[in-house]
C-alpha positions in Angstrom: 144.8 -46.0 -62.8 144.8 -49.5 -63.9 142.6 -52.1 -61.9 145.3 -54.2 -60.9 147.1 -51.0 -59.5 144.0 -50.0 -57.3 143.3 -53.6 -56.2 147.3 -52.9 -54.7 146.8 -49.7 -53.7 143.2 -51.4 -51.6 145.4 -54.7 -50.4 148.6 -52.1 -49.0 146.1 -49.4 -47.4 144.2 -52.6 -45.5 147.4 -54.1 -44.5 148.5 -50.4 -43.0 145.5 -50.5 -41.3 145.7 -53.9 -39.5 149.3 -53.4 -38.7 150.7 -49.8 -38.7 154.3 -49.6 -40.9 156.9 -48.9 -38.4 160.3 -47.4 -40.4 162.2 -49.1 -37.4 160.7 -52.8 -38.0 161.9 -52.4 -41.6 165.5 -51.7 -41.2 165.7 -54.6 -38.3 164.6 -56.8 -41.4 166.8 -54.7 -43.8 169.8 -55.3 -41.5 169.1 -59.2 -40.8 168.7 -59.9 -44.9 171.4 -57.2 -46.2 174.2 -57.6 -43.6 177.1 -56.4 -45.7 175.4 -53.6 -48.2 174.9 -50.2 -47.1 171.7 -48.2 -47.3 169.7 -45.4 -45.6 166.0 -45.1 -45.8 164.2 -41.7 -45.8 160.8 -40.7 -46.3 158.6 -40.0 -49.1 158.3 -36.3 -49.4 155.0 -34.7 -49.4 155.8 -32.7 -52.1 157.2 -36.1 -54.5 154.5 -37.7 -56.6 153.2 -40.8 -54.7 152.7 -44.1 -57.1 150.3 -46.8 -56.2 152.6 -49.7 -57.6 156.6 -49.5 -56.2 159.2 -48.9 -58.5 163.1 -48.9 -58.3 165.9 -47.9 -60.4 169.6 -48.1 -60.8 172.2 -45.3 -59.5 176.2 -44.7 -59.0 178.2 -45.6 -61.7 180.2 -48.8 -63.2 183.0 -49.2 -60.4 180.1 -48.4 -57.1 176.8 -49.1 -58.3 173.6 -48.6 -56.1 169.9 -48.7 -56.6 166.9 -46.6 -55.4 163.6 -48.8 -54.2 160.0 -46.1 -53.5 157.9 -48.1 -51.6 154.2 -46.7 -50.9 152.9 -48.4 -47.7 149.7 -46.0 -47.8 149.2 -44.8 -51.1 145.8 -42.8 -50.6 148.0 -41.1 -47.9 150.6 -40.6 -49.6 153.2 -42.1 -47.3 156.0 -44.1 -48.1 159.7 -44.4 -48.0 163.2 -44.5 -50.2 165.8 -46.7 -49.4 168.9 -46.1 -50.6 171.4 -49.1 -51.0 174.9 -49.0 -52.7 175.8 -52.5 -54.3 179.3 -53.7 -53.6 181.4 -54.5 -57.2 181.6 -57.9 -57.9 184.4 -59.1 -56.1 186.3 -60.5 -58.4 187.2 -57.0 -59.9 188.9 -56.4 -57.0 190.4 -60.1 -56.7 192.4 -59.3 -60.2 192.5 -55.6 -60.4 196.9 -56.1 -60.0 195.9 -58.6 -63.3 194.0 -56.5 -65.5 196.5 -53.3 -65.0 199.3 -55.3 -65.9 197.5 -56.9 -69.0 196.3 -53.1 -69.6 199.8 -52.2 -69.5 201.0 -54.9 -71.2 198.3 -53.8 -74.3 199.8 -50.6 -74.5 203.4 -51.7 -74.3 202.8 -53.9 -77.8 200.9 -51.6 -79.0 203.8 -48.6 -78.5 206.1 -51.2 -80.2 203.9 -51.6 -82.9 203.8 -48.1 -83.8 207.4 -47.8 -83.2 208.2 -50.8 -85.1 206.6 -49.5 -88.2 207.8 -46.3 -87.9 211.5 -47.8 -88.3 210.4 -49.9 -90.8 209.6 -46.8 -93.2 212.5 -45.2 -91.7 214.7 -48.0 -93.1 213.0 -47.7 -96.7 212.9 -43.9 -97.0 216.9 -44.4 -96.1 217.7 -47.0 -98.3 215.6 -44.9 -101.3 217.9 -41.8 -100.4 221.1 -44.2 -100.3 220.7 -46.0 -103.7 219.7 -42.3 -104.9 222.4 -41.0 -103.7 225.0 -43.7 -104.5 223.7 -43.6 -108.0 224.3 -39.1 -108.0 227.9 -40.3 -106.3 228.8 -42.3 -109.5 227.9 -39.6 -111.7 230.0 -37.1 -110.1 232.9 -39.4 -109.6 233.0 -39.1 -113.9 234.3 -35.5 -113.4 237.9 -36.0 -111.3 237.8 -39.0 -113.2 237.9 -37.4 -116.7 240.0 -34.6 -115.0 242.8 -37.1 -114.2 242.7 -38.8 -117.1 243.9 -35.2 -118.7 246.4 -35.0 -115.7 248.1 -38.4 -117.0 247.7 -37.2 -120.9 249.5 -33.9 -120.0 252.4 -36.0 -118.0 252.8 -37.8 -121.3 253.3 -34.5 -123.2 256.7 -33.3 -123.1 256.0 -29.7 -125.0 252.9 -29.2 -122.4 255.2 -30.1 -119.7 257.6 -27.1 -119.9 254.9 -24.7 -120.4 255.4 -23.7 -116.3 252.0 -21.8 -116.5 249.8 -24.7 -118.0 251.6 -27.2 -115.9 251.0 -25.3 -112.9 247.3 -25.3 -114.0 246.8 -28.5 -114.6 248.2 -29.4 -110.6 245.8 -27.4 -109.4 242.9 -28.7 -111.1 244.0 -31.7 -110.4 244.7 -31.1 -107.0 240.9 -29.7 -106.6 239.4 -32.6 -108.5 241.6 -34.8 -106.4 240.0 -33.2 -103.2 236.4 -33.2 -104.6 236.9 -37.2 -105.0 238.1 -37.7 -101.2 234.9 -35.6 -100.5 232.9 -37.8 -102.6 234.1 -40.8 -101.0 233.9 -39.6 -97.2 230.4 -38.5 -97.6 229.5 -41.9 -99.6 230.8 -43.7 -96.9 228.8 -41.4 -94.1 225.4 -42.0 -96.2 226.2 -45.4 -96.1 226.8 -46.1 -92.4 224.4 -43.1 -91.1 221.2 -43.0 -90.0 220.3 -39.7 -91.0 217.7 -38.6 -93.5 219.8 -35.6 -94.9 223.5 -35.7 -96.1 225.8 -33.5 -94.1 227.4 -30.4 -95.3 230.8 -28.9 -94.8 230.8 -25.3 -95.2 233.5 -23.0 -95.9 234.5 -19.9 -96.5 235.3 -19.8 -100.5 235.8 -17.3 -103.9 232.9 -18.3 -106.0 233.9 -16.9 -108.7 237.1 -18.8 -108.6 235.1 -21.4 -107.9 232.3 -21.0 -111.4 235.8 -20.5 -113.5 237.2 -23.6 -112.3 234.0 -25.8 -112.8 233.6 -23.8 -116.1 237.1 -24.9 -117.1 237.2 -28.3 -116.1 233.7 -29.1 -118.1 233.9 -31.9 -120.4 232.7 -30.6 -124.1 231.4 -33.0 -126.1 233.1 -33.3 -129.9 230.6 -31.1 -132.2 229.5 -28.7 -130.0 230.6 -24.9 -129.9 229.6 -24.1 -126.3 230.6 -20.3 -125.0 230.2 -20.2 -121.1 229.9 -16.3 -119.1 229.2 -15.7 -116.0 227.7 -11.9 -114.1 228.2 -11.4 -110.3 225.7 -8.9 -108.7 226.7 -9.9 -105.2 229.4 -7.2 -104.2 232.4 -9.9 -102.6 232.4 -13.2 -104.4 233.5 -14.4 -101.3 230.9 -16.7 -99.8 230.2 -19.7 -96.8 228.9 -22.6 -97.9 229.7 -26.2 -98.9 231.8 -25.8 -102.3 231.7 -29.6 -103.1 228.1 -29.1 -102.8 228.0 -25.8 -105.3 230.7 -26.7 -107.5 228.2 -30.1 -108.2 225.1 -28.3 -109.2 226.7 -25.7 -111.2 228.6 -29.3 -112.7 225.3 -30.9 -113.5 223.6 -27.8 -114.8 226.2 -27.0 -117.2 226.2 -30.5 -118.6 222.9 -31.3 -118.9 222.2 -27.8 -120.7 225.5 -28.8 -123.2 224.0 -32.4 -123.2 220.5 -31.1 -124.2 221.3 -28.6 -126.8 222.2 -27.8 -130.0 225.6 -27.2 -131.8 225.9 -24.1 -131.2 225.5 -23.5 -127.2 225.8 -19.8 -125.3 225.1 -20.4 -121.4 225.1 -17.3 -119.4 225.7 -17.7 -114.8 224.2 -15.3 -113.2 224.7 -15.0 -109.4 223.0 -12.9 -107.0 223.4 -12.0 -103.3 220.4 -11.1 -100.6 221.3 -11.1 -97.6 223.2 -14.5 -96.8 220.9 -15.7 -99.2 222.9 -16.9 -102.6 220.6 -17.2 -105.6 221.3 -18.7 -109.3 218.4 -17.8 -111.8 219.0 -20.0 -114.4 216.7 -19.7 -117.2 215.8 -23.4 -117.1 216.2 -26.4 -114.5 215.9 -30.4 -115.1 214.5 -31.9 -112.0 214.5 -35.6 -111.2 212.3 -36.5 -108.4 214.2 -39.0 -106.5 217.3 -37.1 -104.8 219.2 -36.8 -101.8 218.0 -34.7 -99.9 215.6 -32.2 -101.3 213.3 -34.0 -103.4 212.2 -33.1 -107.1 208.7 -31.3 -105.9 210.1 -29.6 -102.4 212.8 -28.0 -105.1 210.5 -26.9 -107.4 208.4 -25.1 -105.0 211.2 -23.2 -103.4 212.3 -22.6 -107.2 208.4 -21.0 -107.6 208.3 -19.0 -104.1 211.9 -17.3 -106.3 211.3 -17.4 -109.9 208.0 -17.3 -111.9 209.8 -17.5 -115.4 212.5 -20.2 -115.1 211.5 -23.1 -116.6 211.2 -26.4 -114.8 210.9 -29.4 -116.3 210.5 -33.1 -114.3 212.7 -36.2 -115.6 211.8 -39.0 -113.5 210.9 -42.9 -113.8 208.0 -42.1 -111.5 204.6 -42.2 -114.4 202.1 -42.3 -112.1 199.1 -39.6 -112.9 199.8 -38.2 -109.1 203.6 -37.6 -109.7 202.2 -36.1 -113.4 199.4 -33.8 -112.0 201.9 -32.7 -108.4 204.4 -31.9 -110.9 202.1 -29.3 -113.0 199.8 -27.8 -109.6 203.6 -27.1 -108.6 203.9 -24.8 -111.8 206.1 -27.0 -113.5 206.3 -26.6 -117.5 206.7 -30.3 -117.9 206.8 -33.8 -117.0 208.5 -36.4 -118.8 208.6 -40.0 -117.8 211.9 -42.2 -118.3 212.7 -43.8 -120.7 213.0 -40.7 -123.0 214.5 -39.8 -126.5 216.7 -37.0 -126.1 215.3 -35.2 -129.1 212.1 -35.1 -127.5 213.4 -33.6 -124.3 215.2 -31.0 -127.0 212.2 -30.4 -129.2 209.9 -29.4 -125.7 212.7 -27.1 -124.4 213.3 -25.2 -127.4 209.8 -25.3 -128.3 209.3 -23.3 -124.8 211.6 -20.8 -124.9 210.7 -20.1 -129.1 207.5 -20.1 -128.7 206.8 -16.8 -127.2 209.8 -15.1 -125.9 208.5 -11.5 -125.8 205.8 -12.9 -123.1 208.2 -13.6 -120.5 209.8 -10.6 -120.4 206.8 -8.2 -120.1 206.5 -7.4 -116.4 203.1 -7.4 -115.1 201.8 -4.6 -113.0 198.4 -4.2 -111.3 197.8 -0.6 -110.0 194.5 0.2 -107.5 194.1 2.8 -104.7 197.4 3.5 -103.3 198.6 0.0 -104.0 200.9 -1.2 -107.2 201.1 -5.0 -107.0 203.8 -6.4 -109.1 203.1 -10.3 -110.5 207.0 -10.6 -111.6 208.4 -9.8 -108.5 205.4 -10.6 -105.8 205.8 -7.4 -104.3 203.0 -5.6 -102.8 204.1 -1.2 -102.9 202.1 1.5 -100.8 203.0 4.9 -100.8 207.0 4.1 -99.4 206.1 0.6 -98.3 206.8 -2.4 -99.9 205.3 -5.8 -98.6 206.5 -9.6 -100.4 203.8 -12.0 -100.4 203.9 -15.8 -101.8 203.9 -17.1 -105.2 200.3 -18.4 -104.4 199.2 -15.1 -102.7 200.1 -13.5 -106.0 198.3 -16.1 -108.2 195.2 -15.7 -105.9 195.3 -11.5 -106.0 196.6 -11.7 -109.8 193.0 -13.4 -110.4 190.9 -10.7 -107.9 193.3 -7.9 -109.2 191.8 -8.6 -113.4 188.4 -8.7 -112.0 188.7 -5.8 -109.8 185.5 -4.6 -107.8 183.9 -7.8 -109.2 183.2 -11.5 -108.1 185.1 -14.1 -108.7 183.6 -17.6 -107.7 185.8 -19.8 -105.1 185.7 -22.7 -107.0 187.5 -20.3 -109.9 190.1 -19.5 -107.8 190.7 -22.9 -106.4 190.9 -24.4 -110.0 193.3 -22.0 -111.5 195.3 -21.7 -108.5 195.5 -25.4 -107.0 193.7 -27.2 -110.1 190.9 -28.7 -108.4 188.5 -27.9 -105.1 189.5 -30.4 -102.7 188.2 -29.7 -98.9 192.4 -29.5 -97.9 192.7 -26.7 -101.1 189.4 -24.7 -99.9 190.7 -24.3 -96.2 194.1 -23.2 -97.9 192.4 -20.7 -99.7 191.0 -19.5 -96.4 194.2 -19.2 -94.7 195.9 -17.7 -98.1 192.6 -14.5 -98.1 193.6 -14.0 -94.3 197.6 -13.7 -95.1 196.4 -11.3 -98.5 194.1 -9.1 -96.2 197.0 -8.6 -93.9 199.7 -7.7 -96.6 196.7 -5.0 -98.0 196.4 -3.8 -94.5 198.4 -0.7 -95.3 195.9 0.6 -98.0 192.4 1.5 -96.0 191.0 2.1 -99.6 191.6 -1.5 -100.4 189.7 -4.6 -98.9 188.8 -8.6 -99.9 185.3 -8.7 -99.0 183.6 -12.4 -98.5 180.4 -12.6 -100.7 178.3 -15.1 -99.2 177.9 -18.6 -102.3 179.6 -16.0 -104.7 183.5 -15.7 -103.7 185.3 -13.1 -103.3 186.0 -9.2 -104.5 189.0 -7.2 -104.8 186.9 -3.8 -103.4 188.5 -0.3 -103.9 186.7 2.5 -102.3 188.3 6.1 -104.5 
């Protein structure tokens, strides 16, 4: 104890002595000084340490705050007493309380238009990306009725043409269908251009596709020079199908032409439809991609084009040059990225230099057999004993890698490099979630397991 604490503790016992502390004489002086604050005063219990110098300290909270005063009236007795007071809030809380809720509210009313403010804002932009982006895809189809008509006029003009009844009655009906196409063309135009939508609307029907194909096949424009020799195979049972035909009879349009546009003389393109389900797939053997569309963009298309087709070949036209458009483009498999402006012979030179350069290799089909399991690469398909389980393009990349090193490690940061091309933190919690969906699809082999090796990756492991 310090001396000035004992010299108190000497100066309170004396004063005790001379006049005895009465709790009752306190809270009459309590009362007269603290008329309009609450407290209650209780003794010092025995079993509480006693100190010889008084102390207080703060209680309640921000809105009802209080304070707690020990006072030691006989310290080497150990007597003394708490008092308890609660202090009233400042007053002028409660004077403009109705104030500060409606500025509060006021805050969070700007801020809400704020947010929704700029949320419009990039609504506006993305819609007036997709309506130049589309008004620009509008003009180019337009060229197709157009060039159609212009035959319709040159065979009116044609006397000899004219009283062939089977050609002229050909000729109507493509025009007629052209003629329909353009009022499409034009209503949707006109809908993308007063809309607020996102997404252009489709009008599905129910339609002959193969009709359909020998129509677009027919009415496409062959440039002078080339020899071009068109097919198409149906594995789809009844060519009849729902869907928007404006919509199909444009991408078979643009595929056609930009595979005549991009090749040589001599041109043999082969259509090749298939049927699962409601499901209606086209595996063409190679696909130009602009990034910038209605719609679907470039990437989204290439990815559903992946989760389909390994071997197609996918190659990105755009004016976007940026080294994150470039590198997106490639971690989404594609085979190649050029930026606009372009020489055609360029574009030709990389296409032919794909398919040339190894044409054997895309055709091998590439099995992995282990336990019970046969895991095919081509087709993503996952067989055990009479079951057969599809897993992802990315799942197959993933087990492709653990399949070659089979009962061995392979490091994460492999994995993540050859699968995603780098180890960012958002890739290495995707490869988490992408071992959890593989482990399931396994699940109907006991004999085969992904087993976590702590700092070292992961391992295909086959118990025979």
């Amino acid at each position: 104890m310090s001396p000035d604490s004992m010299h108190v503790a000497i100066d309170r016992a004396l004063v005790n002595f001379t006049n005895p502390f009465c709790e009752a004489l306190l809270d009459s002086i309590l009362a007269t000084d603290l008329d309009d604050i609450h407290y209650a005063i209780q003794p010092w219990q025995e079993t509480d340490t006693i100190h010889y110098v008084s102390h207080w300290e703060k209680s309640g909270t921000f809105l009802y705050p209080g304070i707690n005063v020990w006072y030691t009236y006989s310290p080497f007795e150990q007597k003394g007493v708490v008092i308890n007071a609660s202090i009233p809030p400042q007053p002028l809380f409660g004077k403009m309380a109705i104030q500060l809720l409606v500025a509060l509210g006021l805050i969070l009313l700007l801020i809400g238009c704020l947010v929704f403010q700029i949320k419009t804002i990039m609504k506006q932009k993305k819609l007036g990306e997709l309506r130049e982006s589309f008004v620009n895809t509008m003009i180019h189809e337009l060229k197709r009725p157009v060039q159609t008509l212009k035959a319709f006029v040159s065979f009116l003009g044609d006397k000899e043409m004219r009283s062939d009844e089977e050609v002229a009655e050909q000729v109507v009906q493509d025009s007629m269908f052209e003629l329909d196409n353009l009022s499409v063309y034009l209503t949707k135009l006109k809908d993308m251009m007063c809309a607020d939508s996102e997404s252009t609307s489709l009008r599905p029907v129910k339609f002959n596709l193969k009709e359909l194909i020998d129509k677009v096949v027919r009415l496409t424009h062959i440039p002078a020079g080339k020899n071009v020799q068109l097919s198409a195979t149906y594995e789809m049972g009844s060519p009849w199908i729902e869907a928007d035909p404006v919509h199909i009879a444009n991408i078979l349009g643009n595929l056609i032409e930009n595979a005549v546009k991009y090749s040589d003389r001599e041109v043999e393109i082969t259509i090749n439809a298939h049927r699962k389900g409601r499901e209606l797939w086209l595996n063409p053997d190679l696909v130009l991609l602009d990034i910038n569309m209605p719609g679907l963009n470039g990437f989204e298309v290439a990815e559903k084009i992946r989760e389909k087709n390994k071997h197609t070949l996918i190659f990105f036209l755009s004016d976007r040059s940026d080294k994150s458009d470039r590198l997106k483009g490639f971690s989404l498999k594609g085979n190649d990225y050029l930026a606009k402006p372009f020489y055609p012979e360029e574009l030709l030179a990389r296409i032919q230099e794909r398919f040339y350069a190894n044409p054997a290799e895309q055709l091998e089909e590439e099995t992995y057999c282990f336990a019970q399991t046969v895991f095919n690469y081509n087709t993503n398909e996952l067989r055990t004993d009479n079951s057969k389980t599809l897993i992802t393009s990315r799942q197959a990349e993933i087990l492709r890698i653990l399949a070659k090193n089979l009962n061995t490690a392979v490091s994460r940061d492999f994995i993540l490099s050859a699968v995603w091309g780098n180890d960012s933190y958002a890739n290495s919690l995707a490869l988490n979630v992408q071992i959890t969906y593989l482990r399931k699809a396994l699940s109907n082999d006991s004999s085969v397991a992904i087993v976590s090796l702590t700092k070292k990756g992961y391992v295909l492991s086959v118990n025979n």
